[in-house]
C-alpha positions in Angstrom: 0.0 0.0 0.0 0.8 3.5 -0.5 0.6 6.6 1.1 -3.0 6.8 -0.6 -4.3 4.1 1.8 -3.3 7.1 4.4 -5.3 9.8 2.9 -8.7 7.5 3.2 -11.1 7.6 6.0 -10.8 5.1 8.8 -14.2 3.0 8.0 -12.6 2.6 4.5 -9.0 1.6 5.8 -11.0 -0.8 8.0 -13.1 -2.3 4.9 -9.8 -3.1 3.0 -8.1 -4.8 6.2 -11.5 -6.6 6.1 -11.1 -7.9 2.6 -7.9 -8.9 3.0 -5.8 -6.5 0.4 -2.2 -6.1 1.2 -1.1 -4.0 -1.9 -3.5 -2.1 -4.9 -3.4 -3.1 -8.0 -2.0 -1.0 -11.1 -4.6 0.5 -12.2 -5.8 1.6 -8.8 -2.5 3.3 -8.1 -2.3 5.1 -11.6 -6.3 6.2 -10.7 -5.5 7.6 -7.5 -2.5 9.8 -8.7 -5.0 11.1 -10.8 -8.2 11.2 -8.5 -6.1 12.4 -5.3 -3.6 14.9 -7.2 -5.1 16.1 -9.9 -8.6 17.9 -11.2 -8.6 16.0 -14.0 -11.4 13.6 -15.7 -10.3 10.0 -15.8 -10.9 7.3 -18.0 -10.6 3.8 -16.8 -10.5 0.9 -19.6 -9.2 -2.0 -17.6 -10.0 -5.9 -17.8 -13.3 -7.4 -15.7 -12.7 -7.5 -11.9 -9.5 -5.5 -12.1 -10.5 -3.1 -9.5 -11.9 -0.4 -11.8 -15.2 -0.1 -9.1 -12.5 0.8 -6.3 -10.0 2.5 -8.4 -12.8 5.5 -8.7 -15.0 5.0 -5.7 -12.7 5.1 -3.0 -11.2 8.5 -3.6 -14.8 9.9 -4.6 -15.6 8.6 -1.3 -13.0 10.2 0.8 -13.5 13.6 -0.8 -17.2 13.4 0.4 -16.2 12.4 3.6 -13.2 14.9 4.5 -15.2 17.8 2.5 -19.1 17.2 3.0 -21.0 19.0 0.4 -23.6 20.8 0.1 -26.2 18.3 -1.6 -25.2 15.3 -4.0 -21.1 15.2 -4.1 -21.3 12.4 -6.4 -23.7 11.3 -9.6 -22.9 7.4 -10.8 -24.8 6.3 -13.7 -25.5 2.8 -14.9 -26.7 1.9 -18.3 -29.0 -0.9 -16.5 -31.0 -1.9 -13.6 -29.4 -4.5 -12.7 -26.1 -3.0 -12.2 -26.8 -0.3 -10.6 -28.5 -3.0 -7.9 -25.5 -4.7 -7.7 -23.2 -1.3 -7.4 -25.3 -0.2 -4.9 -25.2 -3.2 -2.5 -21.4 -3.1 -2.9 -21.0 1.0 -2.1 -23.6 0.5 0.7 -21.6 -2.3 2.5 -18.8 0.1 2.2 -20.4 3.3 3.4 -22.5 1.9 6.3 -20.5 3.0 9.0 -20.0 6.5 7.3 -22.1 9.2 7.1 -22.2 9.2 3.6 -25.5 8.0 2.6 -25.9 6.3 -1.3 -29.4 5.9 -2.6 -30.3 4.3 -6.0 -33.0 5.6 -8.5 -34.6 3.5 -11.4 -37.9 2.4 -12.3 -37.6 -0.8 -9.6 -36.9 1.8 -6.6 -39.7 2.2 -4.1 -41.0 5.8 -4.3 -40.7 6.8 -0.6 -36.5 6.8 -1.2 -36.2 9.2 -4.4 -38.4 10.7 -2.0 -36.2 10.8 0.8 -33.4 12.1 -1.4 -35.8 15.2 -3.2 -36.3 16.4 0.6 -32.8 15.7 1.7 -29.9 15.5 -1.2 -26.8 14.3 0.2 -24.2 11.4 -0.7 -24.6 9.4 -3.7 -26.9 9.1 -5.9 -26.5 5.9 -8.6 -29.3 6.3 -11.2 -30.1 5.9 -15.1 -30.5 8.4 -17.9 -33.9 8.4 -18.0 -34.8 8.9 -14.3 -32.0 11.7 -14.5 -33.9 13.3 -17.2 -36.8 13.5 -14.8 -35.0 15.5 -12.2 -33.3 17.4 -14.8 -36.7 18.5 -16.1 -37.1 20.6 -12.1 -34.7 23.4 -12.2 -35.4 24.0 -8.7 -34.7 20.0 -7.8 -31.5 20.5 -9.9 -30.2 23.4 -8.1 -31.2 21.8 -4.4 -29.5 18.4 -5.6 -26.5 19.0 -7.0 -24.7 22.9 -6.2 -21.8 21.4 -5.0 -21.3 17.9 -7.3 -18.0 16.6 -7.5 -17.8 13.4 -9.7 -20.3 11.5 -12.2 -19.2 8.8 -12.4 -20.3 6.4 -15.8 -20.0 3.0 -15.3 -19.4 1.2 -19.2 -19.0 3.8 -20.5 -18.9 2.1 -24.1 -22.2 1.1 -23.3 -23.3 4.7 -23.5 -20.9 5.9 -26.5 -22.9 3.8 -28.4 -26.6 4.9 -28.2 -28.4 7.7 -28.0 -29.0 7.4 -24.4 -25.3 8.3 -24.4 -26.0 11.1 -25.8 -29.2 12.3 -24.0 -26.7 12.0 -21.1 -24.3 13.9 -22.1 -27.2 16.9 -22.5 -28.1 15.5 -18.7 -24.6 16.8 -17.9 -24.6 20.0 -19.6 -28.2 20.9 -18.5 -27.2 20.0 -14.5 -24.1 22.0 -14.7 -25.6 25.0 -16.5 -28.8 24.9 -14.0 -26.5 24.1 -10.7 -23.2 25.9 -11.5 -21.1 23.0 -10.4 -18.6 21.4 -13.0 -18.2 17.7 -11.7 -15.3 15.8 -12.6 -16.2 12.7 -14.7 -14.8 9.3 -14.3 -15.6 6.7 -17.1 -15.2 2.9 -16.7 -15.1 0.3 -19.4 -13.9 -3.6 -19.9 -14.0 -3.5 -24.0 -12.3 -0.2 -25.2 -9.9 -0.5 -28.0 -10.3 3.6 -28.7 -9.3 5.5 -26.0 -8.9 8.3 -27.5 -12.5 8.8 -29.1 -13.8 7.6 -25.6 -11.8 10.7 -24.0 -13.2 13.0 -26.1 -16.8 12.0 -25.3 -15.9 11.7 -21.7 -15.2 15.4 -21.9 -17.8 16.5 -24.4 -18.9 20.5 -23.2 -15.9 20.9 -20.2 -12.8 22.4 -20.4 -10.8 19.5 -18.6 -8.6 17.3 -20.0 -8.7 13.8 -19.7 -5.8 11.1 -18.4 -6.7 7.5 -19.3 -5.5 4.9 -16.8 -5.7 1.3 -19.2 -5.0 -1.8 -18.6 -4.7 -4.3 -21.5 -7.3 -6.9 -19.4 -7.3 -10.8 -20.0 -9.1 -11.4 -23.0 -7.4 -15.2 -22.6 -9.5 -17.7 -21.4 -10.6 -21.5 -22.4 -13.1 -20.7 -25.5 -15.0 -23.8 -27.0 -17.5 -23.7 -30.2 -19.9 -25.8 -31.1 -21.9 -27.0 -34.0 -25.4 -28.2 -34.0 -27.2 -29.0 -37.0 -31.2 -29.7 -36.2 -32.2 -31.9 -39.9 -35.6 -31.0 -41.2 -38.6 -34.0 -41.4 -39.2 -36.4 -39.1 -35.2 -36.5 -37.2 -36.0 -33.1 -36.1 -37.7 -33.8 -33.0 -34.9 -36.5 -31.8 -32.4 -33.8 -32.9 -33.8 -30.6 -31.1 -33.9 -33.1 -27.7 -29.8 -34.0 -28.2 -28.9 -30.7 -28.6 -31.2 -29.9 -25.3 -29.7 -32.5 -23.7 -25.8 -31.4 -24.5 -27.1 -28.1 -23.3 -28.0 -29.3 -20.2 -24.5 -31.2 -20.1 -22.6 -28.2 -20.6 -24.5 -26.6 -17.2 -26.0 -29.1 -14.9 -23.8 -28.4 -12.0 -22.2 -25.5 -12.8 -22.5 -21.8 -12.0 -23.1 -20.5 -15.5 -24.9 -17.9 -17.5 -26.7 -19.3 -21.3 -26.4 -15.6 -23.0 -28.9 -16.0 -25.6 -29.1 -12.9 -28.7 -32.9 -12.5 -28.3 -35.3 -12.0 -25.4 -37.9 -15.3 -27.6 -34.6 -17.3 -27.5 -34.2 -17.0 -24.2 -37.6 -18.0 -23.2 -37.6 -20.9 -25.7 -33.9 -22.0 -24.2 -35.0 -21.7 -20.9 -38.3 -23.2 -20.8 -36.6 -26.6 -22.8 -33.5 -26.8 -20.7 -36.3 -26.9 -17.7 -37.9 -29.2 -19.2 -34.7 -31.7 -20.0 -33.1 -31.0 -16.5 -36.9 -32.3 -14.7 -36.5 -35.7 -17.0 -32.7 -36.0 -15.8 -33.4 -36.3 -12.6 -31.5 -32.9 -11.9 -31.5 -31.2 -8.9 -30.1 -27.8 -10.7 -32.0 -24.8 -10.6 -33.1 -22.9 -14.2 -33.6 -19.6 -14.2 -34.6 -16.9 -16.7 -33.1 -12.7 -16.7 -34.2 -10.3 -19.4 -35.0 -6.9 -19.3 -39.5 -7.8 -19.9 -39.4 -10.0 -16.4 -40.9 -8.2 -13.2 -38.1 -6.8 -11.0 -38.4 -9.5 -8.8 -37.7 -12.8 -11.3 -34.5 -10.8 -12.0 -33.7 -10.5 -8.8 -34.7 -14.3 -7.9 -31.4 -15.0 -10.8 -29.3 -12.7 -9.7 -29.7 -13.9 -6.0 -29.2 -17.8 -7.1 -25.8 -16.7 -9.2 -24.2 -14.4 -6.2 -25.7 -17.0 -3.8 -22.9 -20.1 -5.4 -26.3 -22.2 -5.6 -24.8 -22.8 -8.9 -27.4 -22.1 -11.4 -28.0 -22.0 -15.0 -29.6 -18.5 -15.5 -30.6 -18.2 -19.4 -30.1 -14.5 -20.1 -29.9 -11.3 -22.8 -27.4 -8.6 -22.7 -29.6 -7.8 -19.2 -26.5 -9.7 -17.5 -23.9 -8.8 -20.0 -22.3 -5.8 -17.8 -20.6 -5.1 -15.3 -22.3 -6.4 -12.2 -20.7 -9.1 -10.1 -22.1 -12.5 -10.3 -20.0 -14.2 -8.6 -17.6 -16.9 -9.4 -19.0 -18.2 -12.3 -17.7 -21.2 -14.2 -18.4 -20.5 -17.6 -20.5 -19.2 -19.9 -21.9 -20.9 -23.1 -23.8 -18.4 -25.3 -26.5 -19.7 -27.7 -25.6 -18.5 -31.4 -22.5 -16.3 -32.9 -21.9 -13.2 -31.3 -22.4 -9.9 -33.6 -20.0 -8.4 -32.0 -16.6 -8.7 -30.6 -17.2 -6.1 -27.6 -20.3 -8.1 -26.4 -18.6 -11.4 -26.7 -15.5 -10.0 -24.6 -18.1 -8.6 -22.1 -19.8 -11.9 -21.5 -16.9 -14.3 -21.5 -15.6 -11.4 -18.7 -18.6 -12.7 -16.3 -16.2 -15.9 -15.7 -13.1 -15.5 -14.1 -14.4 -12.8 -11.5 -12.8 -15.1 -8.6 -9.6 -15.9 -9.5 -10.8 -19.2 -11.8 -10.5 -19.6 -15.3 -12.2 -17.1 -17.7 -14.9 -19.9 -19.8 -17.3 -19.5 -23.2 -18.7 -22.0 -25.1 -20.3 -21.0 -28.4 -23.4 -23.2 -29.8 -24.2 -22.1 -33.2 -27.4 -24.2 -34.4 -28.2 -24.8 -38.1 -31.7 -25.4 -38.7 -32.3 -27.0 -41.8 -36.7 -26.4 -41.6 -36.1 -22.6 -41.2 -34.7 -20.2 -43.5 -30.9 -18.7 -43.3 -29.4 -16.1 -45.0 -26.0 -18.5 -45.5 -25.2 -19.5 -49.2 -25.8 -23.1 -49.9 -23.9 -25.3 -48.2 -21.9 -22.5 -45.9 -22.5 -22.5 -42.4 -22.2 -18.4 -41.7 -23.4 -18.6 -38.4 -20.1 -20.6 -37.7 -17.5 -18.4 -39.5 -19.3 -15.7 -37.4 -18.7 -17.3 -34.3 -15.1 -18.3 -35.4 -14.2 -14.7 -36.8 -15.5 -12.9 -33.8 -14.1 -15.4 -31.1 -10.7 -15.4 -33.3 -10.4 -11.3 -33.4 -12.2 -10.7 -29.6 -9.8 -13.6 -27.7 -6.8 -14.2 -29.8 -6.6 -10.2 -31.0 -8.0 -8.7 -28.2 -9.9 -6.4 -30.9 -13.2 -4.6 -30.6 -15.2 -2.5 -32.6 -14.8 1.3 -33.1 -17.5 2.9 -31.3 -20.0 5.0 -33.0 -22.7 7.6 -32.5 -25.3 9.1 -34.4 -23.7 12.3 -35.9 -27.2 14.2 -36.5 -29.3 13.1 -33.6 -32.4 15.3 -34.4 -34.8 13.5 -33.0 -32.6 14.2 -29.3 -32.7 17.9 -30.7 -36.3 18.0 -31.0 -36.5 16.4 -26.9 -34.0 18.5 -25.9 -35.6 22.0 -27.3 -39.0 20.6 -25.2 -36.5 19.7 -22.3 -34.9 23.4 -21.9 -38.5 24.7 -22.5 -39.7 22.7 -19.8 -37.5 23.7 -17.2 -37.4 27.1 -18.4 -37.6 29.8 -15.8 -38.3 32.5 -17.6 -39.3 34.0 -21.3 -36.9 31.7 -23.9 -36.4 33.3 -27.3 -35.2 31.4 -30.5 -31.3 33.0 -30.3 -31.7 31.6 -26.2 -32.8 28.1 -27.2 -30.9 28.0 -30.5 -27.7 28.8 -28.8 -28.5 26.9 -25.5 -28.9 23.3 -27.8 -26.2 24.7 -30.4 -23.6 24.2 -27.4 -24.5 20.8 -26.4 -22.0 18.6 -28.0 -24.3 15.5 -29.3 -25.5 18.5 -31.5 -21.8 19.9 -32.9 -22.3 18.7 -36.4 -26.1 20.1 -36.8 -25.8 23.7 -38.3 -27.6 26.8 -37.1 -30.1 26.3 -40.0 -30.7 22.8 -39.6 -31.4 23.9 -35.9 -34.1 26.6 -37.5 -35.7 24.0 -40.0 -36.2 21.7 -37.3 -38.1 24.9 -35.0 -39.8 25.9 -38.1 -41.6 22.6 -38.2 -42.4 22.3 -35.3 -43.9 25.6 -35.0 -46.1 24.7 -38.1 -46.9 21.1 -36.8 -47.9 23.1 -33.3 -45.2 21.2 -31.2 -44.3 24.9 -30.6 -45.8 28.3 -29.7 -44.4 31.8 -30.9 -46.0 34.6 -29.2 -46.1 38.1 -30.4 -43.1 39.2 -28.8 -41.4 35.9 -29.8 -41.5 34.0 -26.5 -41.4 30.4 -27.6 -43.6 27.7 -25.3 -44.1 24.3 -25.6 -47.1 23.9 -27.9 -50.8 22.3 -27.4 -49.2 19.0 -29.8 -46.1 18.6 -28.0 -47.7 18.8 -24.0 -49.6 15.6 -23.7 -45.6 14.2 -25.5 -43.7 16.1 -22.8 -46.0 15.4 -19.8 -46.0 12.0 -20.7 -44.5 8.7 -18.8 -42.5 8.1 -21.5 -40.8 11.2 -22.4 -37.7 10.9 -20.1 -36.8 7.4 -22.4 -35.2 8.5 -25.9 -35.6 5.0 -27.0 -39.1 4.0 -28.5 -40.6 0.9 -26.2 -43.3 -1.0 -27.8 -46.8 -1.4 -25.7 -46.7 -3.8 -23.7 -48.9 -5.9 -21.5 -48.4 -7.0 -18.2 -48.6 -10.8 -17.5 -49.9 -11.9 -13.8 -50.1 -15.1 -12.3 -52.5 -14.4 -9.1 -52.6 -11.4 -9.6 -48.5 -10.7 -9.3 -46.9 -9.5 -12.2 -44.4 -11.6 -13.8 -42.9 -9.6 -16.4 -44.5 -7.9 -19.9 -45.4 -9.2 -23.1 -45.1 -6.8 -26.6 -49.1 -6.7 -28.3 -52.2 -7.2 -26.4 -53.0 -11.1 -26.0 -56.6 -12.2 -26.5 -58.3 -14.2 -23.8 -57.4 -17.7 -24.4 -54.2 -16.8 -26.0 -50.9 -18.7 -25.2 -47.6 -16.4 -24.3 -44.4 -17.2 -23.4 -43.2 -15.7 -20.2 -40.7 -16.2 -17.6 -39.8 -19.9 -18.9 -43.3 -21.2 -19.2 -46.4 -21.0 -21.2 -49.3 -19.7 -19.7 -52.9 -19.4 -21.3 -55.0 -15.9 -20.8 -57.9 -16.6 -19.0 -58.5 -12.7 -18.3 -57.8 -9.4 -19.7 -57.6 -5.9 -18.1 -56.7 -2.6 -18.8 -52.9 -2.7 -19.9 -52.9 -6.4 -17.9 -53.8 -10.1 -18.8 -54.3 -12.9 -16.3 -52.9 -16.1 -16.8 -52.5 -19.5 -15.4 -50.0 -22.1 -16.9 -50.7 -24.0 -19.9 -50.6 -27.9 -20.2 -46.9 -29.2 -20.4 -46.9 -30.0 -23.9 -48.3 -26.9 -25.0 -45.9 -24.2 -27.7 -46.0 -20.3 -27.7 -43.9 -17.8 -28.9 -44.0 -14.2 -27.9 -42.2 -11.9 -30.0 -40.3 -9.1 -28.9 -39.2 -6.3 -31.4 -35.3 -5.6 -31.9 -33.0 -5.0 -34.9 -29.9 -7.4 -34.5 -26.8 -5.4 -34.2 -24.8 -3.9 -37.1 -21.7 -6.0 -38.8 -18.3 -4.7 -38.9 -16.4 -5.1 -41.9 -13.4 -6.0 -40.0 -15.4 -9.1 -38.9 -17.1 -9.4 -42.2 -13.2 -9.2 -43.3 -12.2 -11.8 -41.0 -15.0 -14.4 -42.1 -13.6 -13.9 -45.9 -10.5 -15.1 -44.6 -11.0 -17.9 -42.2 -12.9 -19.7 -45.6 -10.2 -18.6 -48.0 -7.6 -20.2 -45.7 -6.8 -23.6 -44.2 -6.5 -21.9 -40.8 -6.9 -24.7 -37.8 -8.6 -23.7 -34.5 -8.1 -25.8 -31.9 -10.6 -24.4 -29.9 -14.0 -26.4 -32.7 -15.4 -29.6 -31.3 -15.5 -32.4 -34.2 -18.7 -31.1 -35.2 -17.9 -27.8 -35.8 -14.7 -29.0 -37.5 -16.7 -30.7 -40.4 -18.9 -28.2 -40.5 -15.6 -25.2 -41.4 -14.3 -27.8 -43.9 -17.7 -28.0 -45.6 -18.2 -24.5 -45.8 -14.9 -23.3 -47.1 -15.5 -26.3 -49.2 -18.8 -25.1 -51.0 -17.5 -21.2 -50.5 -14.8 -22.1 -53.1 -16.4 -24.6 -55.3 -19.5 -22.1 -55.1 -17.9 -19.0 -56.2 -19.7 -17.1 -53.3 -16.2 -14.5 -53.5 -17.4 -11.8 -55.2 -20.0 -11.4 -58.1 -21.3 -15.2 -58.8 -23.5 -15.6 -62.3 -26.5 -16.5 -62.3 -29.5 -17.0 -65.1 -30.7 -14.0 -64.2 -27.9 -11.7 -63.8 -25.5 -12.1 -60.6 -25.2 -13.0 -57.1 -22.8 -10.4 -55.4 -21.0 -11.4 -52.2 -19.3 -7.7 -51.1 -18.0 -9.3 -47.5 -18.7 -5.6 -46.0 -20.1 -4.8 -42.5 -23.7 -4.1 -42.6 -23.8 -0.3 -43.2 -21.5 -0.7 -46.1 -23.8 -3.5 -47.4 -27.0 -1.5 -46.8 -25.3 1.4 -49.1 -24.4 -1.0 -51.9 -27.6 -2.6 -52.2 -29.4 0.7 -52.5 -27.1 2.2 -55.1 -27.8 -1.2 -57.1 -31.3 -0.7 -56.7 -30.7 2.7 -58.2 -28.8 1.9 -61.0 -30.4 1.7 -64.5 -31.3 -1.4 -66.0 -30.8 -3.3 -62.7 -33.1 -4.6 -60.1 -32.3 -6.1 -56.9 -34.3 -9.4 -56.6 -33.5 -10.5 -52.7 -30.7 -9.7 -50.4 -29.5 -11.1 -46.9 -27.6 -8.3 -44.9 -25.3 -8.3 -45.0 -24.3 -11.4 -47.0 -25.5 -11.5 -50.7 -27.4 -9.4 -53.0 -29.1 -10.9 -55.7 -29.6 -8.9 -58.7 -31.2 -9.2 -62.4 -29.5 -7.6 -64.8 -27.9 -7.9 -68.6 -24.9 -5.8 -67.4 -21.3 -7.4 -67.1 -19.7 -7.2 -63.3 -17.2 -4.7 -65.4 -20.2 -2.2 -66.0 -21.4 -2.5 -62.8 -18.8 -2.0 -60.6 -18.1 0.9 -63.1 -22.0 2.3 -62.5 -21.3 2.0 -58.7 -18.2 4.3 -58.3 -19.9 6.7 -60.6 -22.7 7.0 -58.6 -20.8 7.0 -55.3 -19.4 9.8 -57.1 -22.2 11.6 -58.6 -24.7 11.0 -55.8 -25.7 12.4 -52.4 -26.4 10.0 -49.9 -30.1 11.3 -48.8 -31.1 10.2 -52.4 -30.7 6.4 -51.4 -33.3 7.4 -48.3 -36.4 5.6 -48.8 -39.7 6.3 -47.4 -40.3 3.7 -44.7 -36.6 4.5 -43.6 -37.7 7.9 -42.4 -41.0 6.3 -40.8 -39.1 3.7 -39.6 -37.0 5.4 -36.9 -36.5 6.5 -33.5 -39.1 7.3 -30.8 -38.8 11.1 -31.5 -37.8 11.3 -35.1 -41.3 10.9 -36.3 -41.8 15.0 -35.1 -38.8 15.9 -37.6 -39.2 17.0 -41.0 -38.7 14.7 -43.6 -35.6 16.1 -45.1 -33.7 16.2 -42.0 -34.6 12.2 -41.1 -33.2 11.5 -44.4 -30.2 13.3 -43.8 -30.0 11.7 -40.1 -30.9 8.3 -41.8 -27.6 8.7 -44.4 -25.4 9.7 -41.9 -26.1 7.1 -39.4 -27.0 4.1 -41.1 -25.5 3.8 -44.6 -21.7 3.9 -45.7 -20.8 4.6 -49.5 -16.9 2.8 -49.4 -17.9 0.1 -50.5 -16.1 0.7 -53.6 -12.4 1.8 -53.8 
């Protein structure tokens, strides 16, 4: 230890003795030189369980303590419920013989405590974007909560880069500083950064302070297995679908393991047959189910079992994905390729967490009765899984983080926001300049800020009076009164399922009485409907449902697009397949090569073009094919194969695609569902500028060099 373990209060220097910690790690000492002797923001991009949670909280902690302030001192924000539950148990064992109280704020959080906290603002408050944007609504709340804040801290910090609730909370940020007149220092944490530097600059978007980056290189080594499973069509199916349930059940039964699953309907369907399988084993295992449409307290039920070492096999989404401790964990097998190589690093991270070995098996399941986007004979699902494990484990490589560079649909909130909370008479050149500063809206020009106010003056989501006060217009109140406005994301209606009249969780639609849904690992029947609620009992053993939960899969790099090329190209051999999965890479490359799926393949109609791009690059290509004369795009698989008809040779049309990535502006490959088919708030912005937003966000024209 250090002289830094001197400068920390006595109930925190007892804690450590407690735990046993004779010496910090690096990345806690390089964090406290910063944290202790500097004013600095710090970014913190360091392996799973490397301390990161201590490296930031235990000085935020003694600067409370030595210096109380005069309200909130310190603002952590998670980017889910679940973690900031588990944060919050850990920060209250620490502080419970301090007087530093920490109070949590999410939807799950009993009233009477934010309560407690409005009346009485002290300590720490851990909370998520949208319930901040409810307090940042109340300038008065603001300025009694936070005059004298010291630290946000933003736990994943990727997590947030890469949305737009990033970016609504980076206006949080600016709002709260501009309303309170504090400037808080910001700390960021992350496992799965490979750009610090672009993570710096959004860590000190709208402040003058510079940021040092404490980074660790992490473990991304570990015992990684994959797995093929091919389920046969016609009357083997049924035999098939029970041995792969029945390996699944091998790979868990008395282990303390997470089944990450890409969607919540896979989840339930995984859950509810592993159940099933471990019951006819004779098993004494426990399954449970965690995704973000279960009631609070069926999460909590998983997250109990996994901290608890009951060993359990908790079939999950992303829901468990970050951050939070889950104690010592002995693998992880995840259902399907990974998209990414930032999510695969952040699950296999959930082993490991006690000094054992990091663990992930990959199952990737080809179902011969069901559709796939793979060319004939080529498994893609396993070239994913092998090009993503293969760049994530062995290259330690994850994907640039993006943002949306013209969020307008944030602008549009945001302008209703400041109105809001708006103290006194707020003219365009006020409001203009007030969102004009926020950095999520540095690339959207002065008049793109005046179409947008235009609009919504003429669709009535604003109000100009004569001496050009602006107010929030009759349109826009019932929007910005309304439960959902603090959320930037669009949540489809939803019903609540309850068994004896306790909720369970939600289902998207609105079931019928008599209906079957698919909830919490079971199938239940609706034997009553309410307003916004349905009543259920549980259906008869045998019985099937699926209930469908909207989401679009995430986007493709063409570094892993890249790296799939090449693991079929080559005779590469990783060690890491089972014998299945072997077979299955040497029949693929086999029918890649004897296929001619490189490139443009011929076909009777015209040609099958294989552009091995990430997705936006794809989506871009197949739109300026569709726009190309004497061409017409017959079917497409993002973003694997376009299929075109045509009498055009590939020479003329790889010639007609540079020329129009040449001639052409982007917002002319816009369609119209694109611009009806996007965010929660969009749908208030003119037409032009969703098109422009679309372009910008969503399509890339390099496809061509």
């Amino acid at each position: 230890m250090t002289d830094h373990f001197d400068r920390m209060p006595a109930f925190v220097r007892e804690r450590i003795h407690a735990e046993g910690w004779t010496s910090w790690r690096g990345v806690q000492e390089d964090s406290f030189d910063v944290l202790f002797d500097t004013d600095e923001h710090l970014l913190i991009t360091a392996g799973t369980s490397s301390g990161k949670t201590e490296a930031a909280m235990l000085p935020v902690v003694t600067s409370l303590y030595n210096d109380r302030p005069a309200g909130v001192g310190a603002l952590y924000v998670g980017p889910t419920k679940a973690l900031i539950d588990d944060q919050f148990a850990r920060l209250d064992r620490l502080l419970r013989d301090s007087p530093i109280p920490v109070t949590g704020w999410h939807g799950d959080i009993a009233k009477a405590s934010k309560d407690r906290m409005r009346e009485h603002p002290e300590g720490i408050l851990q909370i998520t974007p949208e319930s901040l944007q409810g307090v940042v609504c109340d300038p008065e709340l603001v300025r009694r909560m936070f005059p004298d804040l010291r630290f946000v801290v933003i736990d994943e910090v990727h997590s947030f880069m890469a949305s737009d609730r990033g970016l609504q909370l980076l206006c949080e940020l600016a709002s709260i500083e501009r309303i309170a007149g504090c400037s808080p220092r910001r700390i960021g944490l992350s496992a799965t950064l490979s750009d610090t530097a672009a993570a710096s600059d959004w860590l000190r978007a709208g402040t003058e302070r510079r940021v040092s980056v404490v980074s660790s290189p992490g473990d991304t080594s570990g015992r990684i297995g994959v797995k093929h499973v091919r389920i046969p069509a016609g009357e083997d199916r049924k035999a098939a679908v029970l041995a792969y349930y029945k390996e699944l059940h091998r790979l868990t039964d008395g282990y303390s393991c997470i089944v990450f699953t890409n969607s919540r309907g896979s989840a339930e369907r995984t859950a509810r047959s592993l159940e099933k399988v471990s019951k006819a084993e004779g098993s004494q295992g426990t399954v449970r189910i965690h995704h973000g449409s279960l009631s609070a307290s069926l999460r909590h039920d998983a997250e109990a079992d996994l901290k608890g070492g009951r060993r359990p096999t908790v079939v999950a989404t992303s829901t468990l994905e970050l951050g939070m401790d889950v104690g010592g964990l002995d693998r992880v097998v995840q259902i399907g390729a990974p998209y990414t190589c930032s999510s695969m690093l952040q699950r296999m991270g959930r082993t490991g967490r006690r000094g054992g070995r990091r663990e992930m098996v990959i199952v990737c399941l080809d179902d011969d009765s069901k559709w796939s986007p793979s060319p004939p004979g080529v498994s893609m699902e396993l070239i994913r899984a092998i090009a993503v494990a293969d760049l994530a484990v062995r290259g330690g490589w994850t994907e640039p983080i993006r943002q949306d560079p013209l969020p307008f649909g944030l602008l549009y909130h945001q302008m209703l926001t400041y109105l809001k909370g708006a103290e006194h008479d707020v003219r365009w050149p006020e409001l203009r300049d007030a969102m004009l500063a926020m950095w999520p809206f540095r690339n959207v020009s002065e008049e793109e800020a005046r179409e947008l106010a235009r609009h919504m003056l003429s669709e009535g989501h604003l109000q100009r009076m004569g001496d050009g006060t602006l107010l929030i217009g009759l349109k826009a109140e019932p929007i910005v009164n309304g439960k959902d406005f603090a959320s930037v994301f669009e949540v489809p209606a939803e019903t609540e399922v309850r068994v004896g009249g306790e909720s369970i969780g939600t289902v998207q639609g609105r079931p019928k009485e008599g209906a079957l849904v698919s909830l919490a690992g079971k199938v239940w029947t609706v034997y009553r409907t309410g307003d916004g609620y349905v009543e259920v009992r549980e259906a008869p053993a045998d019985s099937v449902a699926e209930s469908k939960w909207e989401s679009r899969p995430p986007d493709v790099d063409d570094r892993v697009m890249s790296r799939m090329r090449e693991v079929l190209l080559s005779d590469e051999r990783f060690p890491w397949l089972d014998s299945a999965a072997k077979a299955e890479l040497q029949a693929s490359r086999s029918a890649f090569r004897d296929g001619g799926f490189d490139g443009y393949l011929e076909t009777p109609a015209g040609y099958t073009i294989f552009p091995w791009v990430g997705t936006r690059r794809f989506e871009a290509m197949r739109r300026a094919l569709a726009d190309m004369d004497g061409v017409e795009v017959l079917a497409h698989a993002s973003p694997y194969w376009i299929a075109v008809r045509t009498q055009r040779s590939q020479g003329q049309l790889e010639q007609g695609l540079r020329n129009i990535v040449r001639s052409s502006d982007e917002e002319d490959f816009v369609l119209q569902e694109d611009v009806e088919d996007m965010g929660k708030f969009e749908r208030f912005v003119p037409e032009g500028l969703r098109a422009r937003e679309f372009a910008a966000d969503r399509l890339d024209f390099r496809f061509v060099e």
